[in-house]
Biopython code that builds the backbone (N, CA, C, O; Angstrom):
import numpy as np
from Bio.PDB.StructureBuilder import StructureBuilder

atoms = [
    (1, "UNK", "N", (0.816, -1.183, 0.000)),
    (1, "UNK", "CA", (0.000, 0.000, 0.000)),
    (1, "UNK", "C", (0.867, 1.255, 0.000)),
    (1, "UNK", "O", (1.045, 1.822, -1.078)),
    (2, "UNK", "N", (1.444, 1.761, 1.156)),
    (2, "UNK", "CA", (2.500, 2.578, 1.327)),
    (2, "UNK", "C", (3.540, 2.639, 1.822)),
    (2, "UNK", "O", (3.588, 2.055, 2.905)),
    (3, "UNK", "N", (4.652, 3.216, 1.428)),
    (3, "UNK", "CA", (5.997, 2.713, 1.840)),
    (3, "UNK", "C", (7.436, 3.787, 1.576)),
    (3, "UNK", "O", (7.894, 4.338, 0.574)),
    (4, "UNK", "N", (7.690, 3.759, 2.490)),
    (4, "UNK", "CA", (9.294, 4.771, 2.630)),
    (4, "UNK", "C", (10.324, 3.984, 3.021)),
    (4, "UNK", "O", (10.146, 2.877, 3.527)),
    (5, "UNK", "N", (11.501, 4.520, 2.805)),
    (5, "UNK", "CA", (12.687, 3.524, 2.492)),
    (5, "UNK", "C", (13.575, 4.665, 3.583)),
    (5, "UNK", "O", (14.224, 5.408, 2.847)),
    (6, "UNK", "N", (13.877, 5.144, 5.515)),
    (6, "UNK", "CA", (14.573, 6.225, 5.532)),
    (6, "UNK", "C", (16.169, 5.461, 5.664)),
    (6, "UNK", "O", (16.543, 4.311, 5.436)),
    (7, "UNK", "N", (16.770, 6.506, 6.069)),
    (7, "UNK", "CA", (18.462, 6.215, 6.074)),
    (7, "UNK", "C", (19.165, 4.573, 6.461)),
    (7, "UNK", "O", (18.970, 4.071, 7.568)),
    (8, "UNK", "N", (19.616, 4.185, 5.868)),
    (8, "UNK", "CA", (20.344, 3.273, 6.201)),
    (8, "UNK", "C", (19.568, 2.291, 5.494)),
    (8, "UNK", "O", (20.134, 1.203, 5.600)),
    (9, "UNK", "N", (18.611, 2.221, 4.882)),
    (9, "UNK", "CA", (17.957, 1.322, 3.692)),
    (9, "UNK", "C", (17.212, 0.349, 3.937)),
    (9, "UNK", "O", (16.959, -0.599, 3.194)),
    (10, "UNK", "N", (16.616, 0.672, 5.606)),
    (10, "UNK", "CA", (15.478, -0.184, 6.036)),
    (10, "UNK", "C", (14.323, 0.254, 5.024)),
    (10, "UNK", "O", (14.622, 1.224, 4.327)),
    (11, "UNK", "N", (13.340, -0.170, 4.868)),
    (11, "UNK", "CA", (12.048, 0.281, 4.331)),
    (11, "UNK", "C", (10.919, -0.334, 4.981)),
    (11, "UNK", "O", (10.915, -1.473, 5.448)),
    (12, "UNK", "N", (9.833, 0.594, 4.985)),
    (12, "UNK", "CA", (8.131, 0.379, 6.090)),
    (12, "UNK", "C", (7.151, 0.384, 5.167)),
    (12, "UNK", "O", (6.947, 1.470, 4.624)),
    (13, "UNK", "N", (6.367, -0.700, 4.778)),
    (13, "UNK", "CA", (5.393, -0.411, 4.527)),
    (13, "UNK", "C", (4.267, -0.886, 5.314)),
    (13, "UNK", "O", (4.197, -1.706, 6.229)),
    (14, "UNK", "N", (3.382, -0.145, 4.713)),
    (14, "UNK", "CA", (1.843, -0.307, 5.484)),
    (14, "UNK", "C", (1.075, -1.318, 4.628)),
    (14, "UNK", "O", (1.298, -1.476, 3.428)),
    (15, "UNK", "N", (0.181, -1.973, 5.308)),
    (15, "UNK", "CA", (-0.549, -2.788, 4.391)),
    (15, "UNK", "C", (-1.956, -2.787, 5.364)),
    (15, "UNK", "O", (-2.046, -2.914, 6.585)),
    (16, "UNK", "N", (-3.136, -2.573, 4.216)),
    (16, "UNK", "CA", (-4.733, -2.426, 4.781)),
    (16, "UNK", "C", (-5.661, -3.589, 4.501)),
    (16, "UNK", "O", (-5.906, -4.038, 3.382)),
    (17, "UNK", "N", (-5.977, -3.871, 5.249)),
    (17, "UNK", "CA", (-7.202, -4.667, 4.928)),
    (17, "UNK", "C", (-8.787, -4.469, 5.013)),
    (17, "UNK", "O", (-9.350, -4.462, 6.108)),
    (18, "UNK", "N", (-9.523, -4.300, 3.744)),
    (18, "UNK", "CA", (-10.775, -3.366, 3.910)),
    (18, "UNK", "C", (-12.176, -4.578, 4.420)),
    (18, "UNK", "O", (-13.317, -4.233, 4.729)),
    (19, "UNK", "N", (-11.532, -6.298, 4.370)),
    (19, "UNK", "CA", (-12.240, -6.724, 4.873)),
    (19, "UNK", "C", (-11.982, -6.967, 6.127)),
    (19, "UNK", "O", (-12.943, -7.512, 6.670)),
    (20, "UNK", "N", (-10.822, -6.743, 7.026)),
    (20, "UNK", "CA", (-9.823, -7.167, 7.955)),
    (20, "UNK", "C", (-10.411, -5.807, 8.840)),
    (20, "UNK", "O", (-10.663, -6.282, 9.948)),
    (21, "UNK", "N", (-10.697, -4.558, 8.863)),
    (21, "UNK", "CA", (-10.686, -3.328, 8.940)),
    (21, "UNK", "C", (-9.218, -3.496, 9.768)),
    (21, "UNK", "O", (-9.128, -3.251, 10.971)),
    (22, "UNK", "N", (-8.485, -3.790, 9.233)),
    (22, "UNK", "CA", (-6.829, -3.373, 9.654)),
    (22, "UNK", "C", (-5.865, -3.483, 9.652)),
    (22, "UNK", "O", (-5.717, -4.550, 9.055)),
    (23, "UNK", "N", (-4.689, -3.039, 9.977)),
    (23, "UNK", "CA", (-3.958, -2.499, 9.268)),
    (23, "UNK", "C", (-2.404, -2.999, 9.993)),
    (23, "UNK", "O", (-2.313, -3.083, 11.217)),
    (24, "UNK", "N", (-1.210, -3.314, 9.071)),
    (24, "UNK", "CA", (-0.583, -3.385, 9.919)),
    (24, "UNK", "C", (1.046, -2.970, 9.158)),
    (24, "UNK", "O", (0.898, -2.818, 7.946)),
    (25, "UNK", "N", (2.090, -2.825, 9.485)),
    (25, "UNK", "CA", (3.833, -2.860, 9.349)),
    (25, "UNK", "C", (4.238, -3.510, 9.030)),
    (25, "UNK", "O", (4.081, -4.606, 9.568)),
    (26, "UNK", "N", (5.200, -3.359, 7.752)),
    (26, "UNK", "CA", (6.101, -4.385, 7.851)),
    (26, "UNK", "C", (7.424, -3.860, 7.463)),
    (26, "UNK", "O", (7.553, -3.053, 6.543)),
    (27, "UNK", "N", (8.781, -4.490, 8.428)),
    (27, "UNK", "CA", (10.051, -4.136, 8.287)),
    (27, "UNK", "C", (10.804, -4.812, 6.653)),
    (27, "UNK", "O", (10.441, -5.918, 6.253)),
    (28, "UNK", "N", (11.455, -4.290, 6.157)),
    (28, "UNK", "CA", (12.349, -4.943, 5.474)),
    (28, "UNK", "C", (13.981, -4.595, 5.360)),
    (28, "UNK", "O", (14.357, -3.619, 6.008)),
    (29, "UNK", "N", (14.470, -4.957, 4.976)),
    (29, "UNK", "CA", (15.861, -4.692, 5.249)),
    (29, "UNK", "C", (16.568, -4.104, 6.399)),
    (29, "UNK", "O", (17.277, -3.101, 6.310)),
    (30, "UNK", "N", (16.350, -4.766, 7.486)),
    (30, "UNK", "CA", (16.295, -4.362, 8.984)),
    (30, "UNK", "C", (17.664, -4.448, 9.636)),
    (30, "UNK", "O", (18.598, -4.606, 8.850)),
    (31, "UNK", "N", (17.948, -4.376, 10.895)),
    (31, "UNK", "CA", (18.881, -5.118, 11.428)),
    (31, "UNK", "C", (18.924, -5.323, 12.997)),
    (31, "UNK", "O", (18.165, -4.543, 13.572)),
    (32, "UNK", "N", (19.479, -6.003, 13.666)),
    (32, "UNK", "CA", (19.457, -6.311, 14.732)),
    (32, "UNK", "C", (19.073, -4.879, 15.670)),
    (32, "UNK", "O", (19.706, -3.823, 15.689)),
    (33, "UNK", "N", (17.719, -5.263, 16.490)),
    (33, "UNK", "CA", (17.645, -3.972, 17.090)),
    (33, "UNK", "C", (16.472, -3.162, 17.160)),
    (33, "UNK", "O", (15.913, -2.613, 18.109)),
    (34, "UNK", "N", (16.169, -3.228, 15.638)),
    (34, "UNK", "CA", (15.318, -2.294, 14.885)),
    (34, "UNK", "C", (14.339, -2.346, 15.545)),
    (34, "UNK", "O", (14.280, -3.082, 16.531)),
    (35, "UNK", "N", (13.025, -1.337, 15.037)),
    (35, "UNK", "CA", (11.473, -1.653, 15.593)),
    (35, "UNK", "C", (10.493, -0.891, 14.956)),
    (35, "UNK", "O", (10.467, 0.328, 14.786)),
    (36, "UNK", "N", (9.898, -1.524, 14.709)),
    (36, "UNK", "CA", (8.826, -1.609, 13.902)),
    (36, "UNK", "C", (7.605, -0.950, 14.406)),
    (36, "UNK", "O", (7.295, -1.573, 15.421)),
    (37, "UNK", "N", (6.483, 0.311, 14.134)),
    (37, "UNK", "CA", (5.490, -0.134, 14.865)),
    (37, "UNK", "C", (4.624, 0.889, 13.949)),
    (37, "UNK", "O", (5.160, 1.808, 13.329)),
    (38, "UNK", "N", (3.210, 0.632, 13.930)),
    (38, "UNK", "CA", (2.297, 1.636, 13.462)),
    (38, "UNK", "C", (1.246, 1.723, 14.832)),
    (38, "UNK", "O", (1.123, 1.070, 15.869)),
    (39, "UNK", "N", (0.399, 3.209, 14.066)),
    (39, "UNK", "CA", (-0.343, 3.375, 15.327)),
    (39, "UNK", "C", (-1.870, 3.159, 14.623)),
    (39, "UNK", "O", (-1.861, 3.391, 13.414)),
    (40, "UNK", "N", (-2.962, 2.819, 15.091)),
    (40, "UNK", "CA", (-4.248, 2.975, 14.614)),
    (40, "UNK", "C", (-4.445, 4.425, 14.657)),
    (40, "UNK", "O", (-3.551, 5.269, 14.721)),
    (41, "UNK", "N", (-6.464, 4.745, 14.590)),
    (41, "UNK", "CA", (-6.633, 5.746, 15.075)),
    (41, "UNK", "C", (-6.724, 5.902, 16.081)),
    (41, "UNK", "O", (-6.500, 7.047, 16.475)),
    (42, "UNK", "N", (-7.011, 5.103, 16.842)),
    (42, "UNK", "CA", (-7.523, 5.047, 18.461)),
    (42, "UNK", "C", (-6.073, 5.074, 19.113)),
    (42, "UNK", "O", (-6.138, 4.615, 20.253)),
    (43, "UNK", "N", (-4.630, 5.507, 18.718)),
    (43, "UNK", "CA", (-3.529, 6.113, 19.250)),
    (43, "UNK", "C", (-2.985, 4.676, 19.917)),
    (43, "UNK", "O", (-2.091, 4.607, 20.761)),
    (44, "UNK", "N", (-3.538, 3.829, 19.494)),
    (44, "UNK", "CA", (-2.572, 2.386, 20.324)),
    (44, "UNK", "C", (-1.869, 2.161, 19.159)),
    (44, "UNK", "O", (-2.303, 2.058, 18.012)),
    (45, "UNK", "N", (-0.388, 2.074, 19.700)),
    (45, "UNK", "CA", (0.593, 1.685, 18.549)),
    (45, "UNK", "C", (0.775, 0.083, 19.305)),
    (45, "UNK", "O", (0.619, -0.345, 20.448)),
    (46, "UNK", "N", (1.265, -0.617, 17.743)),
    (46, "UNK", "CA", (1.588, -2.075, 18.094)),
    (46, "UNK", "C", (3.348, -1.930, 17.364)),
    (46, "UNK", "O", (3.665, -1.054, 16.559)),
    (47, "UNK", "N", (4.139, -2.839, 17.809)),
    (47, "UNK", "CA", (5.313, -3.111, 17.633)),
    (47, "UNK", "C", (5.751, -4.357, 17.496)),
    (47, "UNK", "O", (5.230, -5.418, 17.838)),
    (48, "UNK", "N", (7.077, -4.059, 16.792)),
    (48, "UNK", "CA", (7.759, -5.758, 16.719)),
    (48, "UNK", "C", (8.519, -5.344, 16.971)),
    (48, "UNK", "O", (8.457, -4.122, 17.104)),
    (49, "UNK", "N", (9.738, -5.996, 17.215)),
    (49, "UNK", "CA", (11.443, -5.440, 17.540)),
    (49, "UNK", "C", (12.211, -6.831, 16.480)),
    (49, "UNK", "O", (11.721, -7.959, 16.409)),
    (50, "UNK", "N", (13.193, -6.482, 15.911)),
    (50, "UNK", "CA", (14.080, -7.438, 15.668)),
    (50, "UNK", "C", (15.101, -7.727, 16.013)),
    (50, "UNK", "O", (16.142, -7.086, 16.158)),
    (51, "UNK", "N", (14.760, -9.011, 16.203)),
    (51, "UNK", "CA", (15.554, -9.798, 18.017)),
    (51, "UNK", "C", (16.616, -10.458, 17.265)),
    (51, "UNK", "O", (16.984, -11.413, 17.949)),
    (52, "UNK", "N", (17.081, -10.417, 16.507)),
    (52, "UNK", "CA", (18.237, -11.427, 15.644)),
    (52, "UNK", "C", (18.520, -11.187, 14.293)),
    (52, "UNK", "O", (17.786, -10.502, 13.581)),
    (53, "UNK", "N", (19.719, -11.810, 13.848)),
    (53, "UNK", "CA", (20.208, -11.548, 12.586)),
    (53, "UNK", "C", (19.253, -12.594, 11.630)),
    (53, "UNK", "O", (19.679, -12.637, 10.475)),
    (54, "UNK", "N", (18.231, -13.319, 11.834)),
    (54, "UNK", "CA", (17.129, -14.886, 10.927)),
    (54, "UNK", "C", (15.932, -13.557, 10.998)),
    (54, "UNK", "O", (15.148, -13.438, 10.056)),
    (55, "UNK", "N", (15.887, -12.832, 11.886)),
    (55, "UNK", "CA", (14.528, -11.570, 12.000)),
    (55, "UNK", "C", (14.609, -10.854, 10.646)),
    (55, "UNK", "O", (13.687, -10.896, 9.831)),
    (56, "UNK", "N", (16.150, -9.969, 10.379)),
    (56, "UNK", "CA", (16.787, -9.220, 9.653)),
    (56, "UNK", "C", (16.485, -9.462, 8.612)),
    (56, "UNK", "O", (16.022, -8.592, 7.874)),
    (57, "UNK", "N", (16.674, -10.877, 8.179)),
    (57, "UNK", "CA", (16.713, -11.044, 7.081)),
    (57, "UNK", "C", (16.097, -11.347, 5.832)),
    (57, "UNK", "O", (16.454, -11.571, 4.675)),
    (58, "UNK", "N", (14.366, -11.226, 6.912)),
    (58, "UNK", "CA", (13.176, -11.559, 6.434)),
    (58, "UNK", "C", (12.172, -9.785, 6.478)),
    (58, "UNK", "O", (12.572, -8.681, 6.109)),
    (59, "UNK", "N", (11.188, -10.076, 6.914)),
    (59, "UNK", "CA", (10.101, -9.426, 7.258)),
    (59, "UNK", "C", (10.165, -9.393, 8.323)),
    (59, "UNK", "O", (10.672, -10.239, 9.060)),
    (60, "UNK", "N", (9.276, -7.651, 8.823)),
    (60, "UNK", "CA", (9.279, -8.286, 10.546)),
    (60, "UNK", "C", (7.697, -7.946, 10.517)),
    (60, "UNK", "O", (7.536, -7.193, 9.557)),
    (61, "UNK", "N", (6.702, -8.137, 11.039)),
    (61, "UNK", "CA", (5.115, -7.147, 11.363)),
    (61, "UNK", "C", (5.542, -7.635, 12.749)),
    (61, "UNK", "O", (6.171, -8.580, 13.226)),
    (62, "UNK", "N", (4.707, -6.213, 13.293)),
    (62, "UNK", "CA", (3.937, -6.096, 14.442)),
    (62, "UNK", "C", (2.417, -6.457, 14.167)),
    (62, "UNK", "O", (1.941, -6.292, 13.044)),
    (63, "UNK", "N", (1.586, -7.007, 15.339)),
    (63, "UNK", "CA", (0.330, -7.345, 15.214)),
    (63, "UNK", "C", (-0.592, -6.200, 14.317)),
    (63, "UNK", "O", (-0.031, -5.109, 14.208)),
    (64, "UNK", "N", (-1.891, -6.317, 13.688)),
    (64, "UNK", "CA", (-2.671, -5.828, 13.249)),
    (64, "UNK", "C", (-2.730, -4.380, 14.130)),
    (64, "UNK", "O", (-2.146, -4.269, 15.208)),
    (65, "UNK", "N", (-3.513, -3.297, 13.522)),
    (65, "UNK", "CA", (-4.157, -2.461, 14.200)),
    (65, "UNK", "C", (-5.343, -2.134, 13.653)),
    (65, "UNK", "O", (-5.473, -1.706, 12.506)),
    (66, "UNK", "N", (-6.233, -2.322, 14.440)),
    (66, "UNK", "CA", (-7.711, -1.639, 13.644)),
    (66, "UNK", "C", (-7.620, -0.023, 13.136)),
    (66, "UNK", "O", (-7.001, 0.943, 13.581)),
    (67, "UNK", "N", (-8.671, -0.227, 11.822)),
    (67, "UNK", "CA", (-8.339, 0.725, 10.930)),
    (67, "UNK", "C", (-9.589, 0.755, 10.011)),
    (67, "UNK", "O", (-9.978, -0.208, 9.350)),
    (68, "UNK", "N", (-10.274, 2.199, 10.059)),
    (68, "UNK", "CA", (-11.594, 1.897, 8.875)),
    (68, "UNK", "C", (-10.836, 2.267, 7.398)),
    (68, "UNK", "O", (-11.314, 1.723, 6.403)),
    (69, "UNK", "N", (-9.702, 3.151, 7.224)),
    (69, "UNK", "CA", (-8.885, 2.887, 6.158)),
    (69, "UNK", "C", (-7.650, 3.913, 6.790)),
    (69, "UNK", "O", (-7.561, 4.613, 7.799)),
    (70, "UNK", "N", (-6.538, 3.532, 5.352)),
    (70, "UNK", "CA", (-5.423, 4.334, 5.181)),
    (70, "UNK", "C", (-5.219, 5.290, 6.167)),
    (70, "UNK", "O", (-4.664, 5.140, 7.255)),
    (71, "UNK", "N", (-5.882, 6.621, 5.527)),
    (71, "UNK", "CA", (-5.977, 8.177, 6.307)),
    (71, "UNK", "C", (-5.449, 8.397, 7.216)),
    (71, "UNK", "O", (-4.526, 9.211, 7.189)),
    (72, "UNK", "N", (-5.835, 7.736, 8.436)),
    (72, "UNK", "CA", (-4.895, 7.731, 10.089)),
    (72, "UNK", "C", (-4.100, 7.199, 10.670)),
    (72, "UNK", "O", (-3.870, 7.360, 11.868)),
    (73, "UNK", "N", (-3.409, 6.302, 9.754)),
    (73, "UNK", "CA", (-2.536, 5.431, 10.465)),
    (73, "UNK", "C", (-1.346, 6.443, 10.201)),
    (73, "UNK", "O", (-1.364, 7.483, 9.543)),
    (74, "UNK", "N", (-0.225, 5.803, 10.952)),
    (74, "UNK", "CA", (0.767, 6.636, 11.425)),
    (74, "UNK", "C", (1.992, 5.117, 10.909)),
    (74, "UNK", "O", (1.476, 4.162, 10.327)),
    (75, "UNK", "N", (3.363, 5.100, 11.176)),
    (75, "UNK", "CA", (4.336, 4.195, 10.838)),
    (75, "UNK", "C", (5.412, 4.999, 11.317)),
    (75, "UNK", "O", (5.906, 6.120, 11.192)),
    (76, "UNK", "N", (5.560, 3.855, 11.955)),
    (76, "UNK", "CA", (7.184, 4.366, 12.529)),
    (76, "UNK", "C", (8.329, 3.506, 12.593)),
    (76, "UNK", "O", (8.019, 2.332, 12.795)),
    (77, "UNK", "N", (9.768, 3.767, 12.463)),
    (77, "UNK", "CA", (11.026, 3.085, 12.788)),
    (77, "UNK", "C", (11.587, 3.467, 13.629)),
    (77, "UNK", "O", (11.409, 4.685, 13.617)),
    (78, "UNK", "N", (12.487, 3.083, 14.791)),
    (78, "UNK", "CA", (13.264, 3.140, 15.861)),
    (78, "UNK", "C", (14.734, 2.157, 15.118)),
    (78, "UNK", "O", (14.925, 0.941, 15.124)),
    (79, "UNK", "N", (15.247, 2.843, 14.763)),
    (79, "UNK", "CA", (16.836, 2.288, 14.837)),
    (79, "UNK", "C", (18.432, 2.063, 15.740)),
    (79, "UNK", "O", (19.234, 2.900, 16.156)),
    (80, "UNK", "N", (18.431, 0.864, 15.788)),
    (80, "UNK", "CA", (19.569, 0.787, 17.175)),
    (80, "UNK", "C", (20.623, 1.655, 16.142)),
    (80, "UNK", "O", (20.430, 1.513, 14.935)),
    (81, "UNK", "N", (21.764, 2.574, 16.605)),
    (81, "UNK", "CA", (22.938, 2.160, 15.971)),
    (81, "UNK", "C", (23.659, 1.315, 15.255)),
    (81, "UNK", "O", (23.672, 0.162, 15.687)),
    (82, "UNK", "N", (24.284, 1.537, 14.260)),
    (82, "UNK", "CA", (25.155, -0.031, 13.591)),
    (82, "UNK", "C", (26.275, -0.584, 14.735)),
    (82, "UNK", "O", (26.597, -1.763, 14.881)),
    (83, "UNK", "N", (26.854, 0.722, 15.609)),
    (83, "UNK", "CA", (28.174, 0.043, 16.422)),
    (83, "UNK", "C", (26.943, -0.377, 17.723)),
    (83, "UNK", "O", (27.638, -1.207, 18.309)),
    (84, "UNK", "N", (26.154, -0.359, 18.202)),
    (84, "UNK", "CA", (25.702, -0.715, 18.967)),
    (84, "UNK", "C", (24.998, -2.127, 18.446)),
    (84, "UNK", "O", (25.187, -3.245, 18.927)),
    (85, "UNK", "N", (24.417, -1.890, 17.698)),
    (85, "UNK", "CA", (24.070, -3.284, 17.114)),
    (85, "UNK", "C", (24.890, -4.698, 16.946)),
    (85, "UNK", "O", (24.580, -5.877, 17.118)),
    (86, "UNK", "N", (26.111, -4.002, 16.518)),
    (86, "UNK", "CA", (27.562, -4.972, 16.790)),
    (86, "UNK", "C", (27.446, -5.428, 17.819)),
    (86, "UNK", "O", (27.094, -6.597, 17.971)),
    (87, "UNK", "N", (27.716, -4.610, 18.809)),
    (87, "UNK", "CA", (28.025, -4.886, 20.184)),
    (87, "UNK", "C", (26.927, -5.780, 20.669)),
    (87, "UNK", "O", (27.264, -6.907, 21.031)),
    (88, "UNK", "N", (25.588, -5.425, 20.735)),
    (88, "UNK", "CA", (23.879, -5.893, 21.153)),
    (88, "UNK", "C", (24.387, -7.723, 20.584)),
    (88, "UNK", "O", (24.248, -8.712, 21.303)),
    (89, "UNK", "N", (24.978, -7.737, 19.124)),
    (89, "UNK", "CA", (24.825, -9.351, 18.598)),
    (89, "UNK", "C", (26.112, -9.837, 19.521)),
    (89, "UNK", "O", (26.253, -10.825, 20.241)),
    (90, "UNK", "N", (26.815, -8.952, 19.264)),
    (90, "UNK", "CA", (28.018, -9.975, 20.227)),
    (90, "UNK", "C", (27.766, -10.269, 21.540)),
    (90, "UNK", "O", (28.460, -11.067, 22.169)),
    (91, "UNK", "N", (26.737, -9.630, 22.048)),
    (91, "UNK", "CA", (26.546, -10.080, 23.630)),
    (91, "UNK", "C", (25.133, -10.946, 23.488)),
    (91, "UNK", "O", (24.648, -11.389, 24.529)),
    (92, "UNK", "N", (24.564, -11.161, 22.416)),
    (92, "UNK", "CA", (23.494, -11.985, 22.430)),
    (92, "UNK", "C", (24.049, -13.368, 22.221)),
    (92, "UNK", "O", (23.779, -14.329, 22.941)),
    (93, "UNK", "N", (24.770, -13.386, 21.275)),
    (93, "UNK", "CA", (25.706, -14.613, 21.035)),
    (93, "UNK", "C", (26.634, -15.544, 22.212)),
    (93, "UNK", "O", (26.913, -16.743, 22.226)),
    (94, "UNK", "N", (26.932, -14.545, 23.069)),
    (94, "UNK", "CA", (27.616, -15.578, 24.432)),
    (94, "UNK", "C", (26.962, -15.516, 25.405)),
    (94, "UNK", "O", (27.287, -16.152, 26.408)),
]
sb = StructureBuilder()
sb.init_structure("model")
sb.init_model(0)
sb.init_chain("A")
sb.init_seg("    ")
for serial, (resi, resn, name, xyz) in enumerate(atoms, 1):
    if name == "N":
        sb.init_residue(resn, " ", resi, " ")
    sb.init_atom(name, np.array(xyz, "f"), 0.0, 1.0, " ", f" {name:<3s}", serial, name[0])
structure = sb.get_structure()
């Protein structure tokens, strides 16, 4: 549906469902850290985080959010650092 690509070459899109009434995120080109989340209208945002480098390398969604369409939803990214991210896998790893 809609989709932005910001710095570092993650990209968000939104995806609607008009029989679903909702709506939800999805990460792509992510990396350890990241997070994912859109908000409905009713101001409850849902989230995913990506917990690993097998997360990264796929898709990530956060759960659905109800939605009578497009118009109000909101999308957001939270990005760890790349040197922190280093660091985050090397201490997940031992």
């Amino acid at each position: 549906m809609a989709g932005r690509r910001p710095g570092g070459g993650a990209g968000i899109e939104i995806r609607f469902s008009v029989r679903r009434e909702a709506a939800w995120a999805r990460i792509r080109q992510s990396r350890f850290g990241d997070r994912v989340g859109i908000t409905g209208p009713g101001g409850r945002t849902q989230r995913a985080t990506v917990a690993d480098e097998f997360d990264a390398e796929g898709h990530r969604f956060p759960p659905m959010a109800p939605a009578h369409g497009p118009s109000a939803l909101r999308r957001s990214l939270q990005r760890l650092a790349a040197s922190a991210a280093r660091t985050a896998c090397v201490r997940r790893v031992t």
